[in-house]
N, C-alpha and C positions, 0 to 999 in steps of 0.2 A: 756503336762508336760514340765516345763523348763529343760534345759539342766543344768548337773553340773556346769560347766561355764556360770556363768553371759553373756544372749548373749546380750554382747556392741559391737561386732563384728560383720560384715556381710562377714565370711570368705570365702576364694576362697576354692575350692575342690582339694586340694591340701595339703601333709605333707611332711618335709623336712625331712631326714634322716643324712644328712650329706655336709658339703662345703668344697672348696679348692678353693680357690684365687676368682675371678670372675664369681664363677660357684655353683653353688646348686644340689644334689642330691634326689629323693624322694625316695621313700620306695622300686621301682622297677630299683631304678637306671637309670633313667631319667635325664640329664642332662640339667641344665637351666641356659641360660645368665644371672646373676642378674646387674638390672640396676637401682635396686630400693635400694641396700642395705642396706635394713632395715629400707628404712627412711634417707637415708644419713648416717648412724650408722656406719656399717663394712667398715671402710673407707679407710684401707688400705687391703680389702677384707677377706676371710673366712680361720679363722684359721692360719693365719700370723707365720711363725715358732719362730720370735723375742716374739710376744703375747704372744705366748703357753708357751713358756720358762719361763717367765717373771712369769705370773700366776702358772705355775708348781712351779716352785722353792720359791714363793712368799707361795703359801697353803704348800708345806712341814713345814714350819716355820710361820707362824701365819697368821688367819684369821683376828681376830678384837680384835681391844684393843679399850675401849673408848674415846670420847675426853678430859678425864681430864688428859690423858700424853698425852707425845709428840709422836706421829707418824713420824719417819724421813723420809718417805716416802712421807709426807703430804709437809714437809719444803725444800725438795727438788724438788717437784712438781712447789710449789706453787713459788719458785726462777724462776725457768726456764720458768715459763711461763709471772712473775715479767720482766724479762729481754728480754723473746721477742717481749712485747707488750707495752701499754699506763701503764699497771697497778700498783701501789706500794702496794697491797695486796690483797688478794685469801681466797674466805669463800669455801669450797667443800661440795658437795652435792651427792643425787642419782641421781638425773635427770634435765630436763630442766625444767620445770615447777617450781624445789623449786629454783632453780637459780633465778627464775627472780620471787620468792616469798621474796628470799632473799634480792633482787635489790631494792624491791616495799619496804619492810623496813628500808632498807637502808636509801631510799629517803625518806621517811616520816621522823623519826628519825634525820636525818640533819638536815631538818629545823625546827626541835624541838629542836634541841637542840644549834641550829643558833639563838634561838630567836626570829626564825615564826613559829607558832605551827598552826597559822591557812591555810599554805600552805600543804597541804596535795594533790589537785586533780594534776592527771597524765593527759598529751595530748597523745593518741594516736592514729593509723590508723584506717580506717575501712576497714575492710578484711583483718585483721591481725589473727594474732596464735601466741600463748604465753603459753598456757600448757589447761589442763585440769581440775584445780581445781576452787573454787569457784573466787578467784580473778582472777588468772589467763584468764578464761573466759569472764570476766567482761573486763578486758584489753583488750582482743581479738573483744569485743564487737558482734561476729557471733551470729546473731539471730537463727540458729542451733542448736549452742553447748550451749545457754543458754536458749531454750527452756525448760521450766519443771521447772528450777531454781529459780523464785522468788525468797523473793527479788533480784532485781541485788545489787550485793557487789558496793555499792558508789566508786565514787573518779576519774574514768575515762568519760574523757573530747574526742570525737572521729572525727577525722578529715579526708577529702581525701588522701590517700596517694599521695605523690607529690608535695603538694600542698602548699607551701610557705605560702603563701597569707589567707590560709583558717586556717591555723597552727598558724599564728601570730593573726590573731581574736578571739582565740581562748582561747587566754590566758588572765588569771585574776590575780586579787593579791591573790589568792587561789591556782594557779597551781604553782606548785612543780619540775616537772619534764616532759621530753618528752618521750615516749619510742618508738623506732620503729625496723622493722624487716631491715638492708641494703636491702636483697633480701626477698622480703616474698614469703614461702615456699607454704603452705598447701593453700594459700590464690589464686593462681596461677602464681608460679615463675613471680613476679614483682620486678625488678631489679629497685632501685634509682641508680638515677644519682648521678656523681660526687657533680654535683651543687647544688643538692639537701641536701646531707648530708653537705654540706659546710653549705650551708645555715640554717641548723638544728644545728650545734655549732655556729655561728652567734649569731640565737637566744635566744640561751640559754645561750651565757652569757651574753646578751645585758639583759634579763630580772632576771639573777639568778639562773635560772634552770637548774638541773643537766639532763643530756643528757646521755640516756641511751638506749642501744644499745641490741639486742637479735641477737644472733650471733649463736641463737642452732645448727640452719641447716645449713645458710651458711657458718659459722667460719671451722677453723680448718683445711684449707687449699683449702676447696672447690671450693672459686673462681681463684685460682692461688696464693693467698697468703696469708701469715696467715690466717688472718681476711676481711674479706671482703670491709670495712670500711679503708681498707688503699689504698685503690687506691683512695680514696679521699685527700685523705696526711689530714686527722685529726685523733680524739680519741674522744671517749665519756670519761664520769666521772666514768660511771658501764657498766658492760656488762654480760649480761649469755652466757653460753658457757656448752653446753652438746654432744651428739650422738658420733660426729669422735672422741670425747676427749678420748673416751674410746673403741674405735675401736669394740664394740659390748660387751662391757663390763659396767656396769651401772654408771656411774660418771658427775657429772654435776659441775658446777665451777661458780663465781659469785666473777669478778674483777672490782677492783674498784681503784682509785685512793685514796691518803691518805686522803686529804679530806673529802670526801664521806665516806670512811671503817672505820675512826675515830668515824663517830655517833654511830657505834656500838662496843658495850663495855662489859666484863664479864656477863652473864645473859640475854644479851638484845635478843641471838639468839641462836639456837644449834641445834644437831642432833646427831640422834645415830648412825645410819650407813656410815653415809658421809664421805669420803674420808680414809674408813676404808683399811687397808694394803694392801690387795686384790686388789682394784679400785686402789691404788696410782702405783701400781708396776703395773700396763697394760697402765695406762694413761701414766708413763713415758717411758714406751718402745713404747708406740705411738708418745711422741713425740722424743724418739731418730729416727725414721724414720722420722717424718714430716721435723724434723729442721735441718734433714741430708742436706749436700750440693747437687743442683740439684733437693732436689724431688719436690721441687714447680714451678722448670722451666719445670721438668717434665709432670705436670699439667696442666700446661699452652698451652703447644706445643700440646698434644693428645685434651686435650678440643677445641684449633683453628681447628685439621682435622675433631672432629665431628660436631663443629659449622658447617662447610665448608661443609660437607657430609650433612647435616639435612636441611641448607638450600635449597641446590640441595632438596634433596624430597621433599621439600615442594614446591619448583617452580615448579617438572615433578608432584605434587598431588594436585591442587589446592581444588579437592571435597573431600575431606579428611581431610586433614590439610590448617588451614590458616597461622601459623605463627609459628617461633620457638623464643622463647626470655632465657633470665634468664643472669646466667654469670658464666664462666669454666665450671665445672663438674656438676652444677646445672642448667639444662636447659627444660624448657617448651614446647609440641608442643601441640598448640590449634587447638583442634578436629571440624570439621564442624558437624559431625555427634555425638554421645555419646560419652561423652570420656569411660563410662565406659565395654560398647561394645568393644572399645580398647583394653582396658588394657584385656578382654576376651579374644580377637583373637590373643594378642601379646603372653598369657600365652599359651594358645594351640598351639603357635609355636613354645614356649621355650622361650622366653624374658621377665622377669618381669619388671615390671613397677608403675607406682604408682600414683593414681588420684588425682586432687587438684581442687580447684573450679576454674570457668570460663571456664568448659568444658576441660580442660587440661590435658594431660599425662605428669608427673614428672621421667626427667632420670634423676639418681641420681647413677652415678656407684662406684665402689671405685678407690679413686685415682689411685691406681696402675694398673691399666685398658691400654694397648696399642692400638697400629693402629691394631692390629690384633680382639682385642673385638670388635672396632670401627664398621670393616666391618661387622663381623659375627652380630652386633644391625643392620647395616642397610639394610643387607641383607635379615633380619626379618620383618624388615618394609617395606622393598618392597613389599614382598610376600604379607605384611598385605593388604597395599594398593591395590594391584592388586586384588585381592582377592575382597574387598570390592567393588572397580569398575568393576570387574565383575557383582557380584550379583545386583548392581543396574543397571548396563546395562539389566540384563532378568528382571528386576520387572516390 
């Protein structure tokens, strides 16, 4: 008999009762490291007392008003984050996926209304992640997550990540746009290089093409600064932007350049619940902590002692782990053995964590995490390893 819930989940045996800061609760009051926060999500960790505030005070006084007034919540969001980044306007959203549902029409829509109408197809990665829906998927291109799906939704063009050379072959007088992940998450923490994202504005405006960026997971301060895409010293034209924007709260964001956010116009796009009062009053008291002074060097400092810390294990674990990659607070350690064996042995010691392909475990903590989480994660991981090279020592 199927279960009331849709089982799309293959859930761990575990319920959460309650969190505080970097720490999770179950039912018997079991304490757990979270290193997975949600996905990257609870980004400045569980139950934030600026968050709480913000939301309490926000539902005494209105839940939702439609988009045909003005939400001042929305115009003051959508400024601040105008002024911290490339972007000169902000369409809000529920999540990641319609961000960069938003992006995808964006892009079309430009060069429709540029006067190329037959530019429609997207260049992008293979082993990329871009959401869950029908296009979405298709951009993602994971023969997985588009298992079952026929037809695949047209328009995406799929290339090596990295891969300059394969990227510029790639293109016709049909392609439209690029899109790629800076760091791809779900795909297995694959960090581009600087050179590489240079070389992705390069060519996109050597050829016309708007350049467009999905920043779900890595944005939002995760690699040490805002966006990830600035330690390149450039910008895309669009970018989606969801999980930390809303610190565990549903908000997704889809910025663009004037350019770009001009092709869409009265009717051409909308939503009911996006960037309803609720979401705008958690996302800006998310970003009153992010764009505080300090909290991205913050960031930056605790991410170098765990980079520092994690290579150490991976040099005393060679049969264990081969490699630890990614950038700041989003970091990969590839598993020699199952990664999802792992993430098993890491939850039974209290550490969550979080699988991604290429055999890899995803730490993903919330930024506010110090040298004290640090130890207590790799104090976990020791025990993991040892443990593990025990048992195959008597096998």
């Amino acid at each position: 008999m199927i279960s009331p819930l849709i089982p799309t989940y293959a859930r761990k045996d575990v319920a959460f009762a309650r969190g505080e800061g970097a720490y999770l609760y179950d039912a018997d009051g079991r304490r757990y490291l979270d290193f997975g926060a949600g996905i990257a999500v609870t980004a400045l960790g569980h139950c934030h007392p600026r968050l709480v505030a913000a939301l309490t005070d926000q539902a005494e006084r209105l839940w939702h008003c439609s988009n045909m007034y003005h939400i001042p919540g929305q115009e003051r969001l959508a400024r601040r984050l105008v002024d911290a980044t490339f972007a000169d306007s902000v369409f809000f959203t529920n999540s990641g996926a319609e961000a960069v549902e938003c992006g995808l029409k964006m892009v079309r829509r430009y060069h429709d209304t540029t006067g190329n109408p037959e530019r429609y197809r997207i260049v992008a990665c293979r082993n990329a992640f871009h959401g869950r829906t029908l296009a979405t998927i298709a951009a993602g291109g994971q023969d997985k997550h588009l298992d079952g799906f026929d037809p695949v939704v047209d328009g995406f063009d799929h290339v090596a990540f990295g891969n300059l050379n394969e990227l510029g072959a790639a293109i016709t007088p049909e392609t439209a746009a690029i899109l790629v992940e800076p760091v791809q998450g779900e795909g297995g923490i694959h960090a581009a290089s600087a050179d590489y994202l240079r070389g992705l504005r390069r060519i996109a405006d050597e050829y016309g093409l708007l350049l467009f960026f999905d920043e779900i997971q890595c944005g939002m301060g995760r690699t040490g600064r805002l966006f990830a895409h600035e330690w390149a010293g450039i910008a895309p034209d669009v970018m989606a932007v969801a999980k930390g924007l809303g610190g565990g709260f549903p908000v997704g964001a889809c910025l663009a350049t004037e350019r770009a956010a001009s092709a869409l116009t009265p009717g051409s796009h909308g939503t009911t619940y996006g960037g309803n009062p609720l979401a705008m009053a958690v996302a800006n008291a998310v970003l009153d902590e992010v764009l505080a002074d300090g909290f991205l060097d913050r960031v930056e400092a605790v991410a170098a002692v765990l980079w520092g810390r994690l290579e150490a294990l991976v040099a005393d674990h060679p049969g264990v782990f081969e490699e630890v990659r990614g950038s700041g607070l989003m970091v990969g350690l590839k598993c020699v053995a199952d990664n999802q064996a792992m993430v098993r042995t890491l939850l039974e010691n209290g550490l969550l964590v979080v699988a991604a392909a290429d055999n890899v475990i995803r730490l993903l903590p919330p930024l506010v995490i110090d040298e004290s989480h640090v130890s207590e994660a790799l104090d976990i991981l020791e025990r993991a390893c040892a443990d593990l090279e025990a048992t195959e020592a008597t096998a």
